[in-house]
N, C-alpha and C positions, 0 to 999 in steps of 0.2 A: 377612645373617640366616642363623643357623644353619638347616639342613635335616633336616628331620625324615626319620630313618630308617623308620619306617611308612609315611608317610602312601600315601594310599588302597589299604592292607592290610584285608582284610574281615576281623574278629573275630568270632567265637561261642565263647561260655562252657557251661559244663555246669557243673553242683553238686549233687554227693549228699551227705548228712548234716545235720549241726548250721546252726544262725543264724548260729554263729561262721564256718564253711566258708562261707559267703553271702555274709555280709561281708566277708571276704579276699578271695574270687572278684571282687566289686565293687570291689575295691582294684588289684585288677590290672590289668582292666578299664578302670578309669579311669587308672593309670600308661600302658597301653598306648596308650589313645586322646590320651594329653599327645604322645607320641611320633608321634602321625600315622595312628595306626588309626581303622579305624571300626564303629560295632558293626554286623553283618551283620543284613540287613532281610529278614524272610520271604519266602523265594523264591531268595535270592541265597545263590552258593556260597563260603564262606568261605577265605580265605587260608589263616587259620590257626584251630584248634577249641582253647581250653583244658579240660582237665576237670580240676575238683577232685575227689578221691576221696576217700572214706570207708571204712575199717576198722573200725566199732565190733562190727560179727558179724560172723560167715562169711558170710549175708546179704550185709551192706553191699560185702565184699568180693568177690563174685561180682557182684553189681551193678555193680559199675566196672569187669571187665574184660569186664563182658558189654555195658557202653557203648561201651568202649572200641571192642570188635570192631563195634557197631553202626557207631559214627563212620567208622571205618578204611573201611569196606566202604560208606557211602554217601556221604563224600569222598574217595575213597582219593587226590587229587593235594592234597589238603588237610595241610598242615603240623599234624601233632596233639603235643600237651603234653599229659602227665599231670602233676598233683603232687598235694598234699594225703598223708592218712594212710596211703591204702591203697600210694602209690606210695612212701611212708617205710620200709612195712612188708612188702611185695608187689613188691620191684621187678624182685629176679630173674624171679619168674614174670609179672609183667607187661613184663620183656625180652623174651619171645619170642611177642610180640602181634607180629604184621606189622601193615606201616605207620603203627606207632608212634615217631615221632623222637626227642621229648626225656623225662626220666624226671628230675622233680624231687623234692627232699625237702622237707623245713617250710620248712626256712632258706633254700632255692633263691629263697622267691617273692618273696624281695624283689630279686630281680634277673632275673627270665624272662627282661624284654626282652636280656638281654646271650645268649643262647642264637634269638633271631630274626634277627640280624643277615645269616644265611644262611637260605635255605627252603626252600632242595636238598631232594627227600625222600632219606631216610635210610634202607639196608637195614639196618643196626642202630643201636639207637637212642643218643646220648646220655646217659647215667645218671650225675647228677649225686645223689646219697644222703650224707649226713654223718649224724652223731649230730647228734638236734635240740637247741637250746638252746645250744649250744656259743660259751663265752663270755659265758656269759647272751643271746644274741639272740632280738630282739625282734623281730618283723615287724608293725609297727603297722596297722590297718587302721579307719576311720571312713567310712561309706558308706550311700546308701540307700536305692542298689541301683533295684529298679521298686515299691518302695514310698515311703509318707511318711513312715513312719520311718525314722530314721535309729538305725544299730547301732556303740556304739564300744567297740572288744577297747581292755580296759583290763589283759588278763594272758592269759599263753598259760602249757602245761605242769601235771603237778601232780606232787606226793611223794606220794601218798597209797599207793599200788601196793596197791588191794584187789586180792583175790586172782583175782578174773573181769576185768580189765580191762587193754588193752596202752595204753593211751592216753600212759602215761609214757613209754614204749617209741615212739611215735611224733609225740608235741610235745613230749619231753622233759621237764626239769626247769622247777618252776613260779617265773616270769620276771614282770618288769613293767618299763613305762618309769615316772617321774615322776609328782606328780600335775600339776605346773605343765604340762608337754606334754600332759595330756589335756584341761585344763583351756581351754590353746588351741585341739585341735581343738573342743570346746564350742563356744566362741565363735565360730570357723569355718561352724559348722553356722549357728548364731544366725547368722550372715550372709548364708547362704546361703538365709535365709526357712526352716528345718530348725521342729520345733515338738517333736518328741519323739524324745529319746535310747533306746535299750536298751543296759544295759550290759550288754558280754558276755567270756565269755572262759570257759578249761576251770575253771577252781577261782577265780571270783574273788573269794570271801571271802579265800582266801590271799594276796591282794596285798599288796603293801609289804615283803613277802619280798628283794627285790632292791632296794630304795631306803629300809629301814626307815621305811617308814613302814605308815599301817592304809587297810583297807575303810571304815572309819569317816572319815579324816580325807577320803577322794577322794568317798564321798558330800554332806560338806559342801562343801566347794570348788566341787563341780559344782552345788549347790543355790544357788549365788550369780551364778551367768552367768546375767544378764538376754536375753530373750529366748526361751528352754527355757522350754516352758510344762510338758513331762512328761519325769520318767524311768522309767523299769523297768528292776526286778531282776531280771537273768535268774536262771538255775539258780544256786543257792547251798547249800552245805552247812549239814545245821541245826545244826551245834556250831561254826559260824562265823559264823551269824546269831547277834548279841550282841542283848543287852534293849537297847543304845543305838541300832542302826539301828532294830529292830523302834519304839520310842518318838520316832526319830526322824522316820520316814518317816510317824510316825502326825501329827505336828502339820506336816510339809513341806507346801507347795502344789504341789510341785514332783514331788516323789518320791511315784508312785501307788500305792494301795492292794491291790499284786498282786502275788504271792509266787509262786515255782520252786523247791520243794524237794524234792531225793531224798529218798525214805525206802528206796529198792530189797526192804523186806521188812517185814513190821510183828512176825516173829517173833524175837526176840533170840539166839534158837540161831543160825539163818539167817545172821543180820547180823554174825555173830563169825566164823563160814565166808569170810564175802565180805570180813573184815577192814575192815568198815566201822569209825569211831570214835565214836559214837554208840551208847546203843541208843533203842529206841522210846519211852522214859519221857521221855529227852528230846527225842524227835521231838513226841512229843503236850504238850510244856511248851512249845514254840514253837510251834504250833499255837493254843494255848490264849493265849498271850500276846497273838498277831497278833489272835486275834478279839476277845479285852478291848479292845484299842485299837483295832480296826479292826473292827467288826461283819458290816462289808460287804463286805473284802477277798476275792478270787482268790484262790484259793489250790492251784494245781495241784503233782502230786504224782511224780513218777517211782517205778514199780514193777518190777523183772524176778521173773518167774516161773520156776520149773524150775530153780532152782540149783541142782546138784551140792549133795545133802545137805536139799534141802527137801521132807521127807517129805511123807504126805499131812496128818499133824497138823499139822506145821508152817505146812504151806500153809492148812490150815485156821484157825489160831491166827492167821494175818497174816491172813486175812480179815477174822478178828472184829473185831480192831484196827483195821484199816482202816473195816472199817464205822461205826466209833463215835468218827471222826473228822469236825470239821465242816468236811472240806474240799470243793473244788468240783470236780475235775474228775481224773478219774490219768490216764497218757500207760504203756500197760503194753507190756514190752519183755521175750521170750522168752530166754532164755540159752542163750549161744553158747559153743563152745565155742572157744579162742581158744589157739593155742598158743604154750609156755612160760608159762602163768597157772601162779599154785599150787592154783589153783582142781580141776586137775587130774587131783591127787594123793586126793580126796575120792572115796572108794570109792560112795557111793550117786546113782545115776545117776536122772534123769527122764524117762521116753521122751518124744515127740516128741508122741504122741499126748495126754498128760496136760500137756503145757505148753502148746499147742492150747485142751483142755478150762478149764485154769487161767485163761489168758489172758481168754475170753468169760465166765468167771464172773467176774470183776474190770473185766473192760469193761462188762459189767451195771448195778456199783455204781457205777461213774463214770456211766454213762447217766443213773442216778436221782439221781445227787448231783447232775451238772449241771442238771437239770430243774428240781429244787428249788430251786437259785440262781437259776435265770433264773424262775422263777416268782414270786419272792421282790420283786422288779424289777418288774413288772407292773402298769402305773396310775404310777411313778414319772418324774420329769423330770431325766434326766443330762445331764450333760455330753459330748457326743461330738466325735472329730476323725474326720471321714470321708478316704477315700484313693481318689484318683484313678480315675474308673471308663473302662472302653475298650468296655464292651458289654453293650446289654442298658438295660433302663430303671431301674434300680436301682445303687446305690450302698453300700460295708459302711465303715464304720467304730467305734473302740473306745472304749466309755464310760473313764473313770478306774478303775474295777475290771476291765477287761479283758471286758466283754460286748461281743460282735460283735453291731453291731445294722446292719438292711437297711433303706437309706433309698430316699426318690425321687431319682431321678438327678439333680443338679445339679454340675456338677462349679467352679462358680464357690466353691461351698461346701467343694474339698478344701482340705484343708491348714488349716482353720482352725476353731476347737473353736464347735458349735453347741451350741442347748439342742434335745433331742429326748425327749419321750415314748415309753416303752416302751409296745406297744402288746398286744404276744402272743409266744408264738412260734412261729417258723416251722416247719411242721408237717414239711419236708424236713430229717430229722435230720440228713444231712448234710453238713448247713451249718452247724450246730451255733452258730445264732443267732438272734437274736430280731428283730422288726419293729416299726419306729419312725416316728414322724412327727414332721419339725420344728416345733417351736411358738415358736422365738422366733428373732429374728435373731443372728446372729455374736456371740459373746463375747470373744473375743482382743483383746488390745490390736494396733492397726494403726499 
């Protein structure tokens, strides 16, 4: 019998950023523990620490080397890995972290383990950096992680290069494998007792890019693996959402009534700045589509505020817009300043303090739009799949429109879609959910 080169190596992961960062990390994670790892138990000091990094802002990217130095200094005989964005785009300056060993790129993760085979610490580290995508590569990842969903990257990378953004610059050019290989890990999951997919990835309306094929043809294919009771559409671009998913998803059983779309501004000066391909006329045409067929849909929103060139009118004009949108919830995100953008070169600057102020005025209107939604709910009987609870007398899981509702604890009931009354909401906004009570037994087929 072959010998695992891990085994009883202690694992701890870290992840800052995206779903998609979550998911990979959970990919590795489970590659490593094939090999003989095992994931390190509260209390216990790990062999080796991986951290995925994040570079979407200056933020994100102080953030990982401020973990970094955290890990270093309270494992320091601990074998530590960076990879992810920030180490794609950050590596020299993340070289001269002490007691940092290895320094991977996007395309490294499909191979860590070939860089543990030693654990010697390292007084300079390994830096393993390519240009991402190279060759079209794909680093596939299906996982689900310490939740009961399950998340499958069905496309890494984008072409889009707005003008505030490095993202192409550190997942490269936008890639996909087949839909037949996703189609299997599907059915994987479906094996695995899995009940709900999120599809993820950087741009993944752009799929089929590398295999000619569409976003449309991989939504049908996955709507026929028996077993999948849900999927969701992560983030998607809205001149990528076609009127056939938005009409398809509306008569799916399968595919749920919950949308991610950026709008990043609702002012069209703005959005030609950030070199989006859209403007808002068509933001609010699929907007307007989703709720004709879908009344009831999710519908969150991505916003950055302070854009280089988003005056106070401007800022003010995306407001209005915004306001008079029937969507449910915005996710609003400050702008960075990120170097080599062309974003750059835009002479009208936003201080720090006015994108602050921006920020809580738009976090306001999300406040009230979410309220509205889940008020809307109230006296109603959904559908919920609850997720595994570890503490505490209560339980959360997500109706089919994506409302987090708070049950009584049972944890024989995770993983499997109940019927629960919306009951109120919960008055702790920070939990940004509502309270339910089960009133009927299990619905899933068993």
């Amino acid at each position: 019998m072959e010998s695992l080169p891990l085994i009883g190596k202690k694992i701890k992961s870290y992840t800052l950023g995206c779903k998609l960062n979550f998911a990979e990390t959970s990919s590795i994670v489970q590659s490593l523990c094939q090999l003989g790892a095992e994931q390190c138990s509260q209390g216990q000091i790990p062999d080796i620490c991986l951290v995925n990094t994040c570079s979407v802002t200056m933020v994100a990217d102080k953030k990982s080397r401020q973990l970094i130095h955290r890990i270093t200094r309270q494992y320091p005989n601990s074998y530590i890995v960076a990879t992810g964005c920030s180490a794609q785009l950050r590596s020299s300056e993340m070289s001269r972290i002490p007691g940092l060993d290895v320094i991977i790129g996007q395309d490294g993760k499909k191979h860590v383990q070939d860089y543990l085979e030693d654990l010697t610490k390292r007084t300079d580290p390994i830096v393993d950096v390519t240009r991402p995508g190279t060759d079209n590569c794909f680093v596939p990842s299906c996982s689900r992680g310490d939740r009961t969903r399950y998340f499958l990257k069905v496309q890494d990378g984008c072409n889009n290069f707005c003008s505030y953004c490095t993202v192409p610059y550190a997942r490269g050019r936008s890639r996909n494998p087949n839909i037949q290989d996703l189609v299997l890990q599907a059915h994987r999951v479906a094996e695995q007792g899995g009940k709900e997919i999120v599809i993820t990835g950087v741009n993944i309306g752009d799929f089929g890019r590398t295999t000619d094929e569409l976003f449309f043809d991989l939504v049908k294919a996955l709507d026929q693996v028996e077993g999948i009771e849900r999927y969701r559409i992560s983030s998607i671009e809205p001149n990528l959402l076609t009127d056939q998913i938005i009409d398809y998803v509306a008569e799916s059983k399968r595919f749920m009534p919950h949308f991610h779309i950026p709008l990043q501004c609702g002012n069209n000066d703005v959005l030609r700045l950030m070199g989006r391909r859209y403007d808002r006329e068509l933001f609010a045409e699929r907007v307007e589509r989703i709720k004709n067929a879908m009344p009831n849909a999710f519908i969150g929103v991505d916003v950055i505020v302070g854009m280089r060139g988003e005056t106070p009118q401007f800022f003010e004009d995306s407001c209005r817009f915004i306001e008079s949108l029937p969507i449910t919830r915005l996710h609003v995100f400050s702008y960075s300043e990120r170097p080599g953008t062309k974003a750059l070169t835009i002479p009208y600057v936003v201080s720090e303090q006015d994108k602050h102020e921006r920020s809580e005025r738009l976090l306001e209107i999300s406040e009230r739009k979410l309220d509205s939604f889940y008020r809307n709910h109230i006296g109603r009987t959904m559908d919920v799949l609850p997720e595994h609870a570890t503490n505490g007398n209560v339980m959360y899981g997500f109706t089919n429109n994506y409302i987090k509702v708070e049950l009584p604890k049972d944890n024989t009931l995770a993983n499997r879609i109940v019927k629960a009354r919306i009951d109120s909401i919960d008055p702790d906004k920070s939990k940004e959910c509502v309270r339910g009570t089960i009133v009927n037994s299990v619905t899933d087929n068993e």
